[in-house]
N, C-alpha and C positions, 0 to 999 in steps of 0.2 A: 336557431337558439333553443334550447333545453327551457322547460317551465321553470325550473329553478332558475338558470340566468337572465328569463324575462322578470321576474319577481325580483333578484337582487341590480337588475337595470333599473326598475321603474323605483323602487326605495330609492337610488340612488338620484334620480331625479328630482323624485320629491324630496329629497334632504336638503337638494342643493338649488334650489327652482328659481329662486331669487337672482344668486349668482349664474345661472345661466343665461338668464337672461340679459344679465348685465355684459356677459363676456358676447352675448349676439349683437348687444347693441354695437360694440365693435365693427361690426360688418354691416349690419343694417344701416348707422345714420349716415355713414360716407354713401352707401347707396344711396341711400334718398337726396343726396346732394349731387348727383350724378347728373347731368345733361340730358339723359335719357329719360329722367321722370321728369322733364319739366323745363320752364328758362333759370339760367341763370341766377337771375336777382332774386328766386322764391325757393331756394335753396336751404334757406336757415328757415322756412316758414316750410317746409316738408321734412326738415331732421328736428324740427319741435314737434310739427303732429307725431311724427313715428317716435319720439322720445315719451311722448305724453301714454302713447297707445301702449310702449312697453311697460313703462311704470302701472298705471294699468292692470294690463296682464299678469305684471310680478305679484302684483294684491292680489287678485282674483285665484291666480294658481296658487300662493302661497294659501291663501283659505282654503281650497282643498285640498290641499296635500297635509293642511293640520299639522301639527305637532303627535301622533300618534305611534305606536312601535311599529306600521307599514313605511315611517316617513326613516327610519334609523338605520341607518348604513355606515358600512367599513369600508372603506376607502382607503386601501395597503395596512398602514399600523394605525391607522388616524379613525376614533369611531366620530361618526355623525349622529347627535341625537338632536336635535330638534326642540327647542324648549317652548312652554306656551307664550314666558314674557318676547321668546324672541321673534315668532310668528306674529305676537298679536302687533310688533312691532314694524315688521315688513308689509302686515297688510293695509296697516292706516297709516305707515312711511306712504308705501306708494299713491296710493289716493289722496293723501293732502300734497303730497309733492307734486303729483299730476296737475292737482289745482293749482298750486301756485306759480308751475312752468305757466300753464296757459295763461294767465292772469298775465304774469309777467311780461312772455313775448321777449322781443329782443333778437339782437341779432347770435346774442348767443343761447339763446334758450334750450336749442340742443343737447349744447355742451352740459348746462347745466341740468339735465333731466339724465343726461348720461351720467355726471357724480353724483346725482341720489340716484340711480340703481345700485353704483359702486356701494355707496353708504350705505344702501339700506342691506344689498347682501353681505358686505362688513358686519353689521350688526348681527342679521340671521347668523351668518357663520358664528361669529364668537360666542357666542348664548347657547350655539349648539356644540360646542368641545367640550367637552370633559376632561379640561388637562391642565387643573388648576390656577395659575395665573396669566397662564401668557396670553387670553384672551385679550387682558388689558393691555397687554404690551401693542396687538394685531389692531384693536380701534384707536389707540393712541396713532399708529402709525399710519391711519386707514385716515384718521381726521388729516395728519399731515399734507399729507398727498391730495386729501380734496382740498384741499386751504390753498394749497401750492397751484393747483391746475384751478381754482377758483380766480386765486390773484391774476392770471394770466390774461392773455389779448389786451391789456392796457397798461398804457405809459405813467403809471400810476403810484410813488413811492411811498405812498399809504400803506396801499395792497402789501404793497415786497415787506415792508418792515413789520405787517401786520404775523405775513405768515415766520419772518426770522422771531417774532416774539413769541410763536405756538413751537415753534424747534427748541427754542431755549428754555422752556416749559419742557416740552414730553424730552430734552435730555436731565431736566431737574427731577423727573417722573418716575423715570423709569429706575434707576438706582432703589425709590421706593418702594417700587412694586418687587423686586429683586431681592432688598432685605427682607419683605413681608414674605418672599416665599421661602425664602431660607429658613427664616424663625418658626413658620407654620411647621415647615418638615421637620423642625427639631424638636417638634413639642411632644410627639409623641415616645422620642429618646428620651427626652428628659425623667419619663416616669420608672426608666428600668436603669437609667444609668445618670450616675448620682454627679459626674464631672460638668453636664448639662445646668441648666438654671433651672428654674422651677418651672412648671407649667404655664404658671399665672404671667411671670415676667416676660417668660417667650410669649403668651399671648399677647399682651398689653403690648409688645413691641409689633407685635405682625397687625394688631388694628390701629395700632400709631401710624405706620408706615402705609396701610391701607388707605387709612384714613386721608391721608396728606394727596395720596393718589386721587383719592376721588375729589376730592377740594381744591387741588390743582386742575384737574379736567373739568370740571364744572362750571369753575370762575369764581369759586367760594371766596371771598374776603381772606388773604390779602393778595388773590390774583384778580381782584375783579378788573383792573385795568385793563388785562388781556380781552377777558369777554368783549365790554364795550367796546374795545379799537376794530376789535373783528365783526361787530356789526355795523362799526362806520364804515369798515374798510371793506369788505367784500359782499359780492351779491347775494342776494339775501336767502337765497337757495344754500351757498357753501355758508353764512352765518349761522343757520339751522340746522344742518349738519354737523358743524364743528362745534356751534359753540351749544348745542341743545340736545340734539338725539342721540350724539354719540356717546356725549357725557349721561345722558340718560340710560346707556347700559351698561356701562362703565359704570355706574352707580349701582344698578342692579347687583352687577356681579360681586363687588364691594360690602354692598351690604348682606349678601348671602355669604359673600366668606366670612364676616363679623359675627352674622349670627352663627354659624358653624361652629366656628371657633368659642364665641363666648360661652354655648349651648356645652361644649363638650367639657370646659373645666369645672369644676368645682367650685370653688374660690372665686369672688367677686373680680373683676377685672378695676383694680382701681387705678392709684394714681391722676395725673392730667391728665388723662385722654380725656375722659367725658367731660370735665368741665372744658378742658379747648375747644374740643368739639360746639359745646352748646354755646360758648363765646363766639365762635367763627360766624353759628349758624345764625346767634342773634345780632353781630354786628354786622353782618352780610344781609342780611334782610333790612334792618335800619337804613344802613350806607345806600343799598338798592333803591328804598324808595324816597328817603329824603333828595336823593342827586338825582328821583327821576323828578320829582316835582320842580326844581332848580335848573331843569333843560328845556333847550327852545329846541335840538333839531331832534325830530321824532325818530331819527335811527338811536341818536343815544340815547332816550329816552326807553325804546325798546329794549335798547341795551342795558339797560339799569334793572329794568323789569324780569329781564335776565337773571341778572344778578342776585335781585331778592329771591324767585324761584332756586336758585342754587343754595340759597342760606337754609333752608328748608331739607335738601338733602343733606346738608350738616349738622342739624337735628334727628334728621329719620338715621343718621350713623351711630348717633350717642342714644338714642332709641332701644337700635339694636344690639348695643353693648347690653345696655339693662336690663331689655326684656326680649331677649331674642327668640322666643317661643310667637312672640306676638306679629303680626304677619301687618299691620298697619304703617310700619316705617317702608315698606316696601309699593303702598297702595297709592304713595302721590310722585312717585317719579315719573310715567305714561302720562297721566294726564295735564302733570305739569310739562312736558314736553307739548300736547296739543293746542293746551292754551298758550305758550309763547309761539304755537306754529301759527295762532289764529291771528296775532297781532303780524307776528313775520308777512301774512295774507294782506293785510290790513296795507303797511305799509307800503307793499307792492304794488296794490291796487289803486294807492293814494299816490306814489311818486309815478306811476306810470301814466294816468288821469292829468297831473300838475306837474311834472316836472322839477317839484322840490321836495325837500323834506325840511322845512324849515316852518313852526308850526307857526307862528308868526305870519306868515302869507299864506296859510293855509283857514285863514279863520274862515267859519261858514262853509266848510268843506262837505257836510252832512244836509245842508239842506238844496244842494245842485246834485251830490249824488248819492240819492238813496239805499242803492244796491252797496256801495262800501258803509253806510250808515249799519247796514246788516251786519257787515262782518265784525264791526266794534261791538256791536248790540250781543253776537255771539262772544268775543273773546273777551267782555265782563261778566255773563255768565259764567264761563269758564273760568274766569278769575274769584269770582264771587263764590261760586260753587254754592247755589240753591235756589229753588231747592232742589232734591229731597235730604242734603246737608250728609252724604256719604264719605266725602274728600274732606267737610270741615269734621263729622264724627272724626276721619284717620288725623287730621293736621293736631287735634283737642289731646287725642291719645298718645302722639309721638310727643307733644307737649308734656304730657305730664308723665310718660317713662323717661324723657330728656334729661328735665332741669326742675330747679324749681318752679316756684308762684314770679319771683320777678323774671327769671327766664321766661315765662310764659304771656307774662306781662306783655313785657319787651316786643314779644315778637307777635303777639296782636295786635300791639299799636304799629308794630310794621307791616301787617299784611293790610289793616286799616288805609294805612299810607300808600300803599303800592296800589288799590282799590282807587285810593284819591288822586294820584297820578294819574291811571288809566281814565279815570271819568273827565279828567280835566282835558285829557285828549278829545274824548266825546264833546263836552259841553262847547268847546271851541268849534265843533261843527256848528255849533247854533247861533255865533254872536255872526255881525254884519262882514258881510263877505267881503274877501281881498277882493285886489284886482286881479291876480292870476286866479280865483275863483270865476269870479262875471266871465272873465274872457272863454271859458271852457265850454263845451258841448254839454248838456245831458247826456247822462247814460239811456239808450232805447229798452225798456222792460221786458221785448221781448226778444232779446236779442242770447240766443244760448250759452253766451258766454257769462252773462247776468243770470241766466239762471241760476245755469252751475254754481254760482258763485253766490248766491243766496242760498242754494240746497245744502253745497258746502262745509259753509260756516253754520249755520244752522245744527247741521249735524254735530262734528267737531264741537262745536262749542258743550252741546248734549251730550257729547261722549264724556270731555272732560269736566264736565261737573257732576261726572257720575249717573245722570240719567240709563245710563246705558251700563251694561257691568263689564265699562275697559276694567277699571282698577282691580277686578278680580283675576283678570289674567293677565297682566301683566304683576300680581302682588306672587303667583304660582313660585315654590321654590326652582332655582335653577337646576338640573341634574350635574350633584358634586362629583369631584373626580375621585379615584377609585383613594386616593391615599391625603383624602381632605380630613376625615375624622381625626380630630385633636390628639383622643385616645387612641391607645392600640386596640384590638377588639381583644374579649376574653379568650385568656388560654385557656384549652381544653387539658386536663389530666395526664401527666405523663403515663405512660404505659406500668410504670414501677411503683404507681402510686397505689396506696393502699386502699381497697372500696369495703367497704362497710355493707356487710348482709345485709 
């Protein structure tokens, strides 16, 4: 091979590092379930380590292969660019997924380490096309499928109707996302030809239509039914995939084609949209954490928590109608995906320990075992966000480009709420232990799967309150596709044109 086609291999690698790994896992966990490495019965406990090892791998090589122009490749007609939100999202996909396979266990743990590689190179890839919408069509379709091989291996008709309730969603979706790009591409006709609508109107209809996309994906109020059923109903690997990370770039890409759009007209974008918007976002936050304080089984209750977190991208939407210059509506969707990934941990760790999730028999849960004591102690950090109050600075600002003062109102006293739900889950570690509490072992302190599992959450929880500066790359603009600008660009001078000495 030529220096040049070693150069246009390795770009290619590094564009696609994630998905590669995902497609080896393929080949790899049947091996490691092979006879040959082993008995029989320790078969799903060597396609979990080798699942854990490649999640893994796909963090660790995703961060160096970066987001930079060595990582940007053409692949036929298809460019790969690489974006920062979508790296930064494959590398701390795989390292909290890794953690929460191991935590988990099971006898499908494999499996489920294999659909977050898929999901997490989903993500990578869509963040990295530059080909206007159909990104969201490819994670709509990307969530399906893990939902689908999620529900699987059990006689379960929770599962099956959980995932026919995400089908009947992403075919509500997609029509959406279809008018949004219809109307985008016509916005820039509309300014040379007068049969077109106005600019304004084709805009306002392509972030109506955006809009509803990402509010559907999310679990925004009036879907939030779907979220919760998906956190009763499936493993809490494909729950955080579907019903969090995916909609987490999906929101992304959303709110960069809004600011796009709204950045290139002139003219205000009025009508409903932004006051829906700010209704969706304040009564999806409210609904979230009033029905979480009103549950006893801690998966719904997660699932509320959910839900409030989605209300909050229904604001950072109506954000970025207003002030799409402003880069804060974009700064809480990452870390709001870490902190629902830290309760997702949380739960895992607690039904895996007790066998329920019913928090009712789980009172005194925090004083037998410590090391999950940690992992709530992180994801109220996470939730609380302080200090140094970077994530409450962006939530203050998309507030007040949103809505008004009772808009703002509203939706403090629903993050208040949601704050007061989560602690309520802590403080029930502290009253007098069930009986499926006393009967349980202690966790051993030094046992590495406790470590992990304290350094973990520790971490994550630090990331997502900003300690750390996730929310600056994941807020990086996405790189738009070549025919996103709303405007035409300026005509240059016909040839006949008259020039002035």
């Amino acid at each position: 091979m030529s220096s040049v086609e070693i150069t246009q291999t390795m770009a290619i690698v590094r564009a696609i590092f994630p998905l590669l790994v995902a497609l080896a896992s393929l080949g790899i966990l049947p091996l490691m379930r092979h006879r040959a490495f082993g008995a029989e019965k320790d078969a799903g406990d060597r396609a979990a380590r080798a699942a854990i090892s490649l999640l893994v791998l796909s963090a660790l090589g995703t961060l160096l292969a970066g987001a930079s122009y060595a990582s940007t490749a053409q692949i036929g007609q298809t460019l790969i660019d690489p974006s920062e939100p979508g790296r930064l999202m494959a590398v701390l996909g795989g390292l909290v997924f890794a953690l929460i396979v191991a935590i988990g266990e099971g006898r499908r743990a494999g499996v489920m380490g294999q659909l977050a590689l898929f999901g997490i190179a989903g993500i990578d890839s869509a963040l990295a096309l530059p080909i206007g919408l159909a990104p969201i069509a490819i994670l709509l379709f990307t969530g399906l499928a893990i939902g689908g091989v999620a529900a699987g291996g059990k006689d379960d008709p929770a599962r099956a109707r959980a995932v026919f309730r995400d089908l009947r969603t992403i075919t509500l979706l997609l029509p959406a996302v279809v008018i949004a790009e219809i109307l985008r591409s016509t916005i820039s006709l509309s300014t040379t030809d007068a049969a077109y609508a106005t600019p304004t109107s084709l805009g306002a209809g392509a972030v109506l239509a955006l809009s509803l996309a990402a509010l559907g994906a999310s679990g925004a109020f009036p879907f939030h039914n779907r979220l919760v059923r998906i956190f009763e109903s499936l493993p809490i690997v494909g729950s955080l995939m579907v019903g969090v990370w995916i909609p987490t770039a999906i929101s992304l890409i959303v709110i960069g084609e809004i600011a796009t759009i709204a950045n290139g007209i002139t003219e205000p974008i009025g009508g409903a949209v932004v006051p829906a918007l700010v209704l969706a976002g304040v009564v999806t936050i409210l609904f979230g954490a009033i029905s979480a304080l009103l549950h006893d089984d801690i998966g719904e209750i997660i699932g509320f928590l959910a839900v409030g977190n989605a209300g909050w991208i229904a604001l950072a939407a109506a954000a970025a109608v207003n002030t799409p210059a402003d880069p804060s509506s974009r700064l809480l969707a990452v870390p709001g995906a870490l902190t629902m990934s830290l309760f997702g941990l949380w739960l895992i760790a607690l039904r895996r320990r007790y066998g329920t999730t019913s928090l009712l028999a789980l009172s005194g849960w925090a004083r037998k075992t410590g090391a999950i004591m940690v992992v709530m102690i992180g994801a109220l950090i996470a939730l609380v966000a302080l200090p140094p109050g970077v994530i409450i600075g962006a939530r203050l600002t998309v507030l007040a480009n949103a809505g008004g003062p009772l808009a703002g109102l509203l939706s403090v006293i629903g993050q208040l709420a949601l704050i007061a739900a989560a602690l309520r889950l802590f403080v029930t570690g502290f009253t007098e232990q069930s009986s499926t509490v006393k009967r349980t072992q202690p966790l051993r302190a030094n046992n590495p799967l406790t470590v992990a599992l304290l350094v973990g959450a520790l971490a994550i929880g630090a990331g997502a309150a900003g300690w750390f500066s996730v929310e600056i790359g994941g807020s990086t603009p996405l790189t738009p596709p070549a025919s996103s600008s709303p405007l035409p660009p300026d005509v240059s001078p016909s040839p006949d044109a008259t020039v002035a000495p």
